[in-house]
N, C-alpha and C positions, 0 to 999 in steps of 0.2 A: 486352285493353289499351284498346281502343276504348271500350268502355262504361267503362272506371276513368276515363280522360279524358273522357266527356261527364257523368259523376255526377259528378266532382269539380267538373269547370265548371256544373252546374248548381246544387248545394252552394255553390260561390264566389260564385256571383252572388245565390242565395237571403239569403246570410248577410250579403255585401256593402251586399244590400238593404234588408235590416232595421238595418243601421247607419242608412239613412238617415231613420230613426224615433227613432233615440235619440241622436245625436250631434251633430248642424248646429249647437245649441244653445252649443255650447260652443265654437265656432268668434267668438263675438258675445262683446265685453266688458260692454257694459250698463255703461258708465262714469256715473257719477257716479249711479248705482242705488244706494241703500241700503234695510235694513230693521232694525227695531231695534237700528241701527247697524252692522248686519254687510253685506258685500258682497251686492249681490243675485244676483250669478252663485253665489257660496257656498250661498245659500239653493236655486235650482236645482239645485245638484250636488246638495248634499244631498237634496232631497227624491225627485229622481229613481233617485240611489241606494238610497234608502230603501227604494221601490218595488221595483224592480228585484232588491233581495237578500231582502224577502216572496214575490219571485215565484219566487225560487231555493229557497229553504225548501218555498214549494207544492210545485215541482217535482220535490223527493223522491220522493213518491208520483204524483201527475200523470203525471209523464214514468215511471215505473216500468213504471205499470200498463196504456199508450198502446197500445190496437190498432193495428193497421197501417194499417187502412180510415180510419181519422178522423183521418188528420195533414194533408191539402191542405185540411179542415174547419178543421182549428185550426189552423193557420197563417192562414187567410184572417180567424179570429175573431180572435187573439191580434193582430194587424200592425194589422188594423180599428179595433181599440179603441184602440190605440196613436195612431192618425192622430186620432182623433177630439179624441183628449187633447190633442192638437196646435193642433187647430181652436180648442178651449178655451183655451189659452194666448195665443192671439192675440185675440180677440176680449173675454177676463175684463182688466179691468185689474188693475194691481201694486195691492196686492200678491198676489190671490185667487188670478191664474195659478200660483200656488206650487203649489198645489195638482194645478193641471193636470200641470206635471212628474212628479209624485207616481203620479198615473192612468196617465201615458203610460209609466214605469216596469214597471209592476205585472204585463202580461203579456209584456214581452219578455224576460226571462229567460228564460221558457220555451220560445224559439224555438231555442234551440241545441239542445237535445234532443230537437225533433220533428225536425227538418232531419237530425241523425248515427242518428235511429233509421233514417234509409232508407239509411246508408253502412255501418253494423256489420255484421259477423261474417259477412266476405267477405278473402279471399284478396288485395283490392285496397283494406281500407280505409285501409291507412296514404295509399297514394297519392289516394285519394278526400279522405281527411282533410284532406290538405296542402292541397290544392287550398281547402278548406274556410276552415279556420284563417289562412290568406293573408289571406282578406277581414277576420279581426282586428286588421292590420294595416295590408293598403292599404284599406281599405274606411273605415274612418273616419276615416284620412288625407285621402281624397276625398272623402268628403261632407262635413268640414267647408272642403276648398278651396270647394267649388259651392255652401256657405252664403257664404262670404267673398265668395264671385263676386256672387253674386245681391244681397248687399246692395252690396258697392261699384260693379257694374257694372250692374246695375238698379232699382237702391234701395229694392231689397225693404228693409222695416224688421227690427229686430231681434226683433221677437216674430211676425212672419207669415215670417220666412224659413225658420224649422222643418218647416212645414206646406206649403208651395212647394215644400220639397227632397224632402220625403217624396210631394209628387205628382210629382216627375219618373222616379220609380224604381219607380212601381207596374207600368210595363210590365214593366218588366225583373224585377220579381219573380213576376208571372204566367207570363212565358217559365218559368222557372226552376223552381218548383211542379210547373209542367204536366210539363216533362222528369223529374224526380224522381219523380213519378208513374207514368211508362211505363217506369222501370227496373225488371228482372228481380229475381225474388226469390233470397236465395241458394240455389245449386247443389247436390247432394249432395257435390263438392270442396270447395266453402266451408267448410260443417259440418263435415266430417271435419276438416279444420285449424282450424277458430276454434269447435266449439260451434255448438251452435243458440242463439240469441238470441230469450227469447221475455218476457212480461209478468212482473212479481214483484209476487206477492200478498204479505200483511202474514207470511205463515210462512216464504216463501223469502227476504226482505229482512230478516227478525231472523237466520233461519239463517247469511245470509251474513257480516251482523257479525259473529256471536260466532265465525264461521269465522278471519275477516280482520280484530279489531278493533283490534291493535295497529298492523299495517302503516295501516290506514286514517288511524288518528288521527297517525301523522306522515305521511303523505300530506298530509292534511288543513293541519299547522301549516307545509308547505313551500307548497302550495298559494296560504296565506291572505298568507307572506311576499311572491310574483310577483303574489298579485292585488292587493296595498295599493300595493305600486311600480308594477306595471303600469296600474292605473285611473289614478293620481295623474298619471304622465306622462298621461294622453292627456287627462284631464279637465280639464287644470289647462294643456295646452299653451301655449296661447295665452299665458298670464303668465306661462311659464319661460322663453317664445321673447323675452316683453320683456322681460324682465329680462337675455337675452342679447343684446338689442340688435337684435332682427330681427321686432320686432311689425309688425301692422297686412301681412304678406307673405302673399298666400293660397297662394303655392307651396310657402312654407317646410312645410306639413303633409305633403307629400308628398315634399320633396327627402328626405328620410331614410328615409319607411316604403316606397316600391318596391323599393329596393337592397333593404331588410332583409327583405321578403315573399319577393323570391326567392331568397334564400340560405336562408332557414329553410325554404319550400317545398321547394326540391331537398332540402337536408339530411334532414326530415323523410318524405318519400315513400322516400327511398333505404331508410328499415329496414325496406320492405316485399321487399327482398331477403335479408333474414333471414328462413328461413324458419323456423328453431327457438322456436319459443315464450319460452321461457327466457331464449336469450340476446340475444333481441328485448327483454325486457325489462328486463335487464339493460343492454342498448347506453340505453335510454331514460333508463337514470337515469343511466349519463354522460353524456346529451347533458345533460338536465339541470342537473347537476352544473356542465358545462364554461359553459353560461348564467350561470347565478349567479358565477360566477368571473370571466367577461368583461365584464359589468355592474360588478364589483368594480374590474377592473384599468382600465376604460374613465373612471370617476371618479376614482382614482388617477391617472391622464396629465393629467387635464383641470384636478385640482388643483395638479400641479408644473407648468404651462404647455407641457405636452410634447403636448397635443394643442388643436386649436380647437375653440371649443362646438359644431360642426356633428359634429363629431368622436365630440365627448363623447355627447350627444343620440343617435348615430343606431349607435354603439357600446353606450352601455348597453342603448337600445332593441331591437338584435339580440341581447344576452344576457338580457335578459328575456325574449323572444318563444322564445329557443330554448330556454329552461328551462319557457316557459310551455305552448307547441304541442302537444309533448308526450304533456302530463295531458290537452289537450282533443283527440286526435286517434287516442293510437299507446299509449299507458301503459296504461289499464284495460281496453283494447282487448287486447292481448297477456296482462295480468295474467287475465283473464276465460279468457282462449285459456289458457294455462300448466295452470292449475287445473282447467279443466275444468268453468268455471261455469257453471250453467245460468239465466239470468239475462239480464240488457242492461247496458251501459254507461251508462244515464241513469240509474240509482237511484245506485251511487257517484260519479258526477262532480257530480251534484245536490248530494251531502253535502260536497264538497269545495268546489265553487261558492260553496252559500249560506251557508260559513263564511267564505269568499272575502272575501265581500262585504260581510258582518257587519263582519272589521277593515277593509274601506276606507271606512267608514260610522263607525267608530272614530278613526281616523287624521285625515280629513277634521275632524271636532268637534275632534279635540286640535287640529289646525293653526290653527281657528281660536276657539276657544273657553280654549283651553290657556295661553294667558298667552305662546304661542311668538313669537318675533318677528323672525325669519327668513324671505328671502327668497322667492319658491317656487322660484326653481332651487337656492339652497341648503338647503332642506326637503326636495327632493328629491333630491338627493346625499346628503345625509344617511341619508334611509329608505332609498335603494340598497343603500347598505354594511353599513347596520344590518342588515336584512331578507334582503339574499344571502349576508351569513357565515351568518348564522343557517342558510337556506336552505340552503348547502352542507354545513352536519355533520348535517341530521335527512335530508338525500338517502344520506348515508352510510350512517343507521341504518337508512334504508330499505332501500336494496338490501341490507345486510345481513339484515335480516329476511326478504326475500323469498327471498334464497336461502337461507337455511339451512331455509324452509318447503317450498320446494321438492325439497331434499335430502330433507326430513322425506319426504315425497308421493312422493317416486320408491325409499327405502330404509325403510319403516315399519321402528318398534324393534324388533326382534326378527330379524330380517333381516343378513345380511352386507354391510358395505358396501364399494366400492372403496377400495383402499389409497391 
């Protein structure tokens, strides 16, 4: 239990940290910024997204094929080149820096899957996970309060406060590394319940498609639903908090994401007392499930006045994160366990990622290129509902697919099965 709570807090804080490379930015309005007439925070998002969902698509293979020895290597290159991009944004003027977002983009994608390659296919990864996926939440709720701080309370500007936030966090990501490095490899217990966890060449990662390709691809379009709403809330905060009347607050980033970090954390670590494989993954797609649904009911309240935007906000936010946590923690981590994959967890979550990312790279262009003319808090109530029905009936066909594969795998045709 000890080492699950110092890998998870060294996980939390790794990944915490790496927010602080990609996020500060968005905490800054850049008012009265334009460029070919479009927002210039717009042109940001976008180009960082850009980046960010090419680094997911690498990461298919990248993170598949990741030895064990070269991940405290690639974390120190991939964060590196991130900061530098940073450095670039501050010092290039508008509009060139555009570009710089774009760079600073490009390898952090792929830090989520060296960091869960040292947590998988252990007996304690859900609880390691949680610990993990938390920093999804409060972690970029806080670094962009400590952008907000820095420029209002020491006037760092808006283009050097990115690269200020990402120096305050480099200790704490060296802690974090170093600890992840000196955890034990898994046990012969491990293995016998989860699989060995090893690299996927180009023969085991086609194998495993045409193994799992149906389940994958509504994995996939539930996936791309939680990733279009979930970027949109975080990237876009700052203008749906003034639209609700509480801009220019640097607390307000946080008053909602701690509550939600730790109910999704407990929730989340708790299915590592499931120990059956199956119905581990089965309880996953009702947590799932029950996210996209409370995301649902949470805009509903907040459109008949039955709840306050703080309400609303920090309610959808926890049924996003609990539908979202999940896929990035506890989902393909069990479906791998079930089956009896031999494999890793970074080759399909890569796939579901950088389709992720793809529609919020989509979404993003329609909102503002689209002729739409809506608010962002009501662009974002809208994609909510839209994206979590949705989300709710392909989670359906999912656990239905996966259990009756499972069924298939435990009674081959020919076989008698239980009555």
């Amino acid at each position: 239990m000890l080492v699950n709570l110092l890998a998870g807090s060294a996980a939390f804080l790794a990944y915490a940290s790496m927010y602080a490379f990609r996020k500060p930015f968005t905490a800054a309005a850049f008012e009265g910024m334009h460029f070919a007439g479009v927002d210039y925070k717009v042109w940001l998002v976008i180009a960082q997204v850009l980046g960010y969902m090419l680094s997911k698509f690498r990461g298919i293979t990248w993170i598949a094929e990741m030895q064990r020895h070269s991940r405290a290597r690639a974390l120190a290159g991939l964060i590196g080149f991130a900061w530098l991009a940073l450095f670039g944004f501050a010092v290039l003027p508008a509009p060139w820096n555009i570009t710089c977002l774009f760079l600073n983009g490009l390898p952090l994608g792929m830090v989520w899957g060296v960091i869960f390659g040292y947590l998988e296919g252990r007996r304690g990864t859900e609880m390691m996970a949680a610990f993990m996926c938390a920093s999804f939440i409060v972690g970029s709720g806080v670094v962009k309060s400590v952008g907000m701080w820095l420029m209002v309370s020491h006037g760092v500007s808006e283009f050097w406060m990115p690269f200020a936030t990402g120096m305050l966090f480099v200790p704490l990501l060296c802690l974090a590394v170093w600890m992840l490095e000196h955890l034990p490899a898994p046990d012969a217990a491990d293995i016998a319940a989860r699989h060995a966890r090893v690299p996927m060449d180009t023969t085991t990662r086609r194998a495993f498609l045409a193994r799992f390709l149906p389940g994958v691809a509504m994995v996939v379009v539930a996936y791309v639903a939680l990733t279009v709403a979930r970027d949109f809330r975080d990237n876009f905060a700052a203008e749906i908090w003034t639209d609700l009347g509480r801009g220019g607050n640097a607390s307000v980033f946080t008053e909602t994401e701690v509550p939600i970090a730790i109910a999704v954390l407990l929730i989340t670590a708790s299915t590592m007392l499931v120990r059956d494989n199956f119905k581990a993954l089965m309880l996953n797609h009702l947590l799932i499930f029950s996210g996209f649904a409370t995301a649902v009911l949470a805009t509903w309240l907040y459109h008949h006045g039955l709840i306050s935007p703080l309400g609303w906000i920090g309610g959808s936010g926890f049924g996003l994160y609990l539908a979202y946590v999940p896929y990035n923690s506890t989902f393909f981590e069990r479906m791998l366990a079930t089956f009896r994959v031999t494999g890793n967890v970074g080759f399909v979550m890569y796939i579901a990622d950088a389709s992720g990312y793809l529609g919020s790279v989509a979404v993003i262009l329609a909102k503002q290129f689209g002729g739409m003319h809506l608010s962002w808090a009501a662009f974002y109530g809208d994609t909510v509902v839209t994206l979590s029905m949705l989300g709710m009936l392909v989670t359906l066909a999912s656990a239905a697919y996966f259990r009756a594969k499972a069924r298939r795998a435990r009674f081959p045709i020919g076989l008698p099965t239980p009555a």
